[in-house]
N, C-alpha and C positions, 0 to 999 in steps of 0.2 A: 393344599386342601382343595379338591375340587367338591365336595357338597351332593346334591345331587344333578349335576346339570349334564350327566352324563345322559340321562333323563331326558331331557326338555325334546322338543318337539322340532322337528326339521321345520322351519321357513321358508329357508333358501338354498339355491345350489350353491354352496360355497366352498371355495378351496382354499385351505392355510396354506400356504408355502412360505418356507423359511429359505433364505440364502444365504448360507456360509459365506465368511469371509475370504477361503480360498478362493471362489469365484470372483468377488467384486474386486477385480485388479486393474488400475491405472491403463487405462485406452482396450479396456474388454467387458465395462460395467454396460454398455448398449448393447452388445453384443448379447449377453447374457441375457438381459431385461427383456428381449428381442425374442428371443427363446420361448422363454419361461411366458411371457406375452403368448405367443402363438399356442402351447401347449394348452393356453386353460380358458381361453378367455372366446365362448361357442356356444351358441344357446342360452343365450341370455345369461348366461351364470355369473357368478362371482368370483373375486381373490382378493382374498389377505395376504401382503406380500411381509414377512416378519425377516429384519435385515441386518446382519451383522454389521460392526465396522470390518472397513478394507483390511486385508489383509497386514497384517505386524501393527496397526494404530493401538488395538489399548496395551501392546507389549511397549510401546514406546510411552503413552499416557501413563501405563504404573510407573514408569519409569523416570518420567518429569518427574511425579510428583512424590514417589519413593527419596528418591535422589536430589531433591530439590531445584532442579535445573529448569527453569522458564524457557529457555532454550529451545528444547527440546519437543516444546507444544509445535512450535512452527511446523518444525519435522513431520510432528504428528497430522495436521492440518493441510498441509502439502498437498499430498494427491489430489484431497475434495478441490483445495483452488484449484491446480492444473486441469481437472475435472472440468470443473465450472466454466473456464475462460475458454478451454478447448473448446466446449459448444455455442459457445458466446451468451452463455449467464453472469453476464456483470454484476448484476445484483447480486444473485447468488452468492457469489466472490466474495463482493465486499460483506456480505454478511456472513462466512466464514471468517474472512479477515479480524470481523467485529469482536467474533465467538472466541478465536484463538485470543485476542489480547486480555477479556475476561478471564479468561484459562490461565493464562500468564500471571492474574494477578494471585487467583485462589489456590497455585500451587504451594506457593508464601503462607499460607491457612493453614498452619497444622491444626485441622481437627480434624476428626475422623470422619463427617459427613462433608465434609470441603475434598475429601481420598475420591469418593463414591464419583460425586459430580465431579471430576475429572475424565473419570476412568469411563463413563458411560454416553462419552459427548461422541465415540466412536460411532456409537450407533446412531448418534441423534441425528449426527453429520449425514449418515450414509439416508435418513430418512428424507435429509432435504435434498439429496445430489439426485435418490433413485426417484422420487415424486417428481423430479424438475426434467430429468431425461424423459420420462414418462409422457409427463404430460405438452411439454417443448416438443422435444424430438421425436417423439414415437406417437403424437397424437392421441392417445392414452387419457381416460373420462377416470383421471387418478386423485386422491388428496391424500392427502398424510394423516395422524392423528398419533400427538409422538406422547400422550399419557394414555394406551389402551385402559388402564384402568386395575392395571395389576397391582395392589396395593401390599404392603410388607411391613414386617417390624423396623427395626432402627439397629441388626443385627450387622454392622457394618459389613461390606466385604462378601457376606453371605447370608443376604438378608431372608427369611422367612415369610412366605408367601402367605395372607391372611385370608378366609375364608369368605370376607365381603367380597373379593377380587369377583366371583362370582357373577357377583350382579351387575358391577360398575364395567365388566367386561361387556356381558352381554349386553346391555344398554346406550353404551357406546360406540358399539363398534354396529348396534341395528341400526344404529340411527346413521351411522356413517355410511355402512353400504345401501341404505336408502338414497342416498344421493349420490355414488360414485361407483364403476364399475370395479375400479382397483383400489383397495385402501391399505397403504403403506405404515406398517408400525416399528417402532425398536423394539429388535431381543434386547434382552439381560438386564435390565432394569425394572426398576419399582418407581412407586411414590409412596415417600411414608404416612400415615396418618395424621403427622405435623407438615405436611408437604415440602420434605426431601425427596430427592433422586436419591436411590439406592442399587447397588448393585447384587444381581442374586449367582454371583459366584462367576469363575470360567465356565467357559461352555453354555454362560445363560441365556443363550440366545437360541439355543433348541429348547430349554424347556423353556424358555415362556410361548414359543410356539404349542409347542404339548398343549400347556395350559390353556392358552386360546383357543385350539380346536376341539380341547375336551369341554372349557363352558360352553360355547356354542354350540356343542354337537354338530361339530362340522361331518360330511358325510366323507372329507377327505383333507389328509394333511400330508406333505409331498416333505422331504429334508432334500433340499439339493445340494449335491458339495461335488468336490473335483474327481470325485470318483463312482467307479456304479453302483455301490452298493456298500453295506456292512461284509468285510473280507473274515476269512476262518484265523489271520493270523493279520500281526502286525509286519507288511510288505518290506517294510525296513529293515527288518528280521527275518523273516519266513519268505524266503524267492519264490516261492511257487504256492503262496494264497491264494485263494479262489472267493469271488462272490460268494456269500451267503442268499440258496434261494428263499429263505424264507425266517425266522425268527417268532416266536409269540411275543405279546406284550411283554412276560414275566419274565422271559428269557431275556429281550432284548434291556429290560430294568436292570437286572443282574448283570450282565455284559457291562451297562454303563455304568454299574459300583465297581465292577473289575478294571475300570480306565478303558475298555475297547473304542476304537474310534475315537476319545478324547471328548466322549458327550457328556453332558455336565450330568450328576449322578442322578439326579432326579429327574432326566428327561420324561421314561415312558412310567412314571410310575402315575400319571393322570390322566395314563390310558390304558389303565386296567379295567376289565370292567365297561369299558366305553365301546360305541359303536364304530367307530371313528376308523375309516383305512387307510393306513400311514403305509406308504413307501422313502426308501430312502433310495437316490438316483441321482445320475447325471443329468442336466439339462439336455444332454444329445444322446443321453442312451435313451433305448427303448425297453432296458433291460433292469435290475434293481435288486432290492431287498424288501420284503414286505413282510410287514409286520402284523399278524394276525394272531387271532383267539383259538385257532386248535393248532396241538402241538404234532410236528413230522418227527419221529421218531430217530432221530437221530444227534448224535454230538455235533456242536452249532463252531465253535471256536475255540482259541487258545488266546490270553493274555497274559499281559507281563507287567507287575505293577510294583512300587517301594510298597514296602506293604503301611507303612505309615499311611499313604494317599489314597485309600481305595476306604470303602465304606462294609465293604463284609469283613476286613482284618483288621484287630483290637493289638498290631503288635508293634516294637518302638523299631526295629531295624530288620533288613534281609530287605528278600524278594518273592512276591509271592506267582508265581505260574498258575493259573485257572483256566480246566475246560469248563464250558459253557453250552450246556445242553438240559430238555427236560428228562432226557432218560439219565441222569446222574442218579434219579433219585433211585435206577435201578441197579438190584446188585450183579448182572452179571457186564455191567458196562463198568460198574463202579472198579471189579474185581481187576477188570483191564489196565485200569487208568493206575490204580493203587503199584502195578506190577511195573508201570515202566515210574513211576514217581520213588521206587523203593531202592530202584538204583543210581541215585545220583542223594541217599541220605540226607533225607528232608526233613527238620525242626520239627514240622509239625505238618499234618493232615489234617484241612479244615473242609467241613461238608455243610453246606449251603442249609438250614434247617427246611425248607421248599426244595429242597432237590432240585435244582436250576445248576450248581457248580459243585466243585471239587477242586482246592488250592492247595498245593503244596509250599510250604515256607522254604525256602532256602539261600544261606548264607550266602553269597558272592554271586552276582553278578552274570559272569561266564558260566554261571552252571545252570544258572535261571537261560540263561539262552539257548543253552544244547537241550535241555530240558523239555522248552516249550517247542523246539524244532522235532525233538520226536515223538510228544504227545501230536504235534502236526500231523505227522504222519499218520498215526490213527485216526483223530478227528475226519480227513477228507479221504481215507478209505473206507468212509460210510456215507460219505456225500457225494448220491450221482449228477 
């Protein structure tokens, strides 16, 4: 629930940037920081840098503490020390070191808010490694601030964002960049109103950026990850994907209930509405995907989702294929899609009630694949 602070009034030049975790990889975390440094930090302005954990840590965290293995914290913990001692943060170190033996104990915790605070020490960690590169190594006028002030219910696992978040954001984080050029926060976490850590799903580390530059009215929010942009297909699948130049809000909302990209489902839904220009990019491209409030006429992409997992499909098994455009809502595009969907005998035809998609249900797997490779083919015969 963003409230009205879509609203509020510009103060500052400020830019949200979020950092996927495919970037911060063991002996390439300065490299990056180095980057993303250079790109935004000109004219007095500002960044919010909003930080994943490294790469596989909270796959390994669900994992200690699913599994009960204390173990397996260390693993988790790992990079940030090699991290740390590589640039000669001892302290540092040993204050990971401190962090993982805590970790160790509260994997032993079966309660459900003991799950959360495990699972979200990925990011907490990456908030002390990237503020210490920063500010050590890159001479960088950085601090951290690892409660932004996103506040949530107590919905374990997938915690619900409360509409105070609002203010405790923007209050926080003025006061922060009042004193610092760079202020470093963690995605995907909360605190709850009894002050737990909570986690707000996979993928929660785009939207609480979202959220963050939609309280503030940021005048920009960048997604950096390992690639240029939002692609028409899933690369793993479709060999011949292309950037997406461009996506609306509502589009790229729907996209992420369709699983595209693997962005947690409520990324752009708290910037609708907002004045906020989001790109999504490489740190080294100069090229992207942006995300904006008038829509280009044309079909945007193809996904591939269980349809269990996606947020516009109400069904228990299959597979559901969605193109993702705002002209679905029209019928001589719809008529198109329906034509190649009719011969691979699909469950069921599902239409977006906003005309943003069109999902076909179908049983197995291999057909969901051939499927979404030749609605491809249509999709990027309209995108020049």
């Amino acid at each position: 629930m963003v409230g009205n602070a879509g609203n509020m009034p510009r103060t500052l030049n400020v830019t949200v940037a979020k950092i996927g975790g495919s970037l911060l990889k063991p002996g390439g975390v300065e490299k990056v920081l180095s980057k993303v440094i250079e790109r935004h930090l000109i004219d007095d302005s500002k960044l919010i840098l909003v930080v994943s954990a490294m790469k596989g840590v909270t796959d390994t965290l669900i994992k200690a503490y699913d599994e009960g293995k204390p173990q397996l914290i260390q693993e988790s913990i790992q990079p940030y020390m090699n991290e740390a001692y590589r640039f000669g943060l001892s302290k540092l170190g040993r204050l990971i070191e401190n962090i993982g033996e805590r970790l160790e104990a509260l994997v032993n915790v079966r309660e459900p808010w003991a799950r959360d605070n495990v699972i979200v020490h990925g990011e907490l960690l990456s908030v002390m490694l990237v503020e210490s590169i920063l500010y050590n190594e890159l001479g960088v006028d950085a601090g951290a601030v690892y409660d932004p002030g996103i506040t949530t219910n107590e919905d374990w696992g997938r915690a619900s964002v409360l509409g105070v978040s609002s203010h405790y954001v923007r209050h926080r984080l003025a006061w922060a960049l009042s004193r610092r050029s760079v202020v470093v926060v963690p995605g995907f976490l909360g605190i709850s109103l009894n002050g737990r850590l909570t986690s707000l799903g996979r993928g929660g580390s785009d939207y609480s950026a979202s959220l963050i530059a939609a309280y503030i009215n940021a005048p920009r929010l960048i997604f950096y990850t390992d690639v240029e942009g939002i692609m028409t297909g899933d690369p793993r699948i479709i060999g011949d994907a292309k950037v997406i130049p461009s996506l609306t809000h509502e589009e790229a909302y729907v996209a992420s209930l369709t699983g595209a990209k693997k962005f947690h489902p409520g990324t752009f839904k708290p910037l609708i509405d907002s004045n906020v220009n989001v790109m999504v990019t490489n740190p080294w491209s100069s090229n992207g995907t942006s995300i904006i409030s008038r829509c280009v006429n044309t079909p945007k992409l193809v996904s591939i989702s269980e349809v269990g997992s996606i947020g516009l499909i109400n069904l228990k098994s299959g597979y559901a294929v969605t193109v993702v455009g705002c002209v679905m809502g029209l019928d001589e595009y719809r008529r198109e899609v329906y034509l190649i969907m009719s011969s691979y005998d699909p469950v069921d035809v599902i239409n977006d009630t906003e005309g943003n998609a069109v999902s076909s249900i179908v049983k197995e797997q291999d057909d969901a694949v051939k499927l979404a490779k030749d609605l491809h083919k249509w999709v990027v015969s309209w995108i020049r």
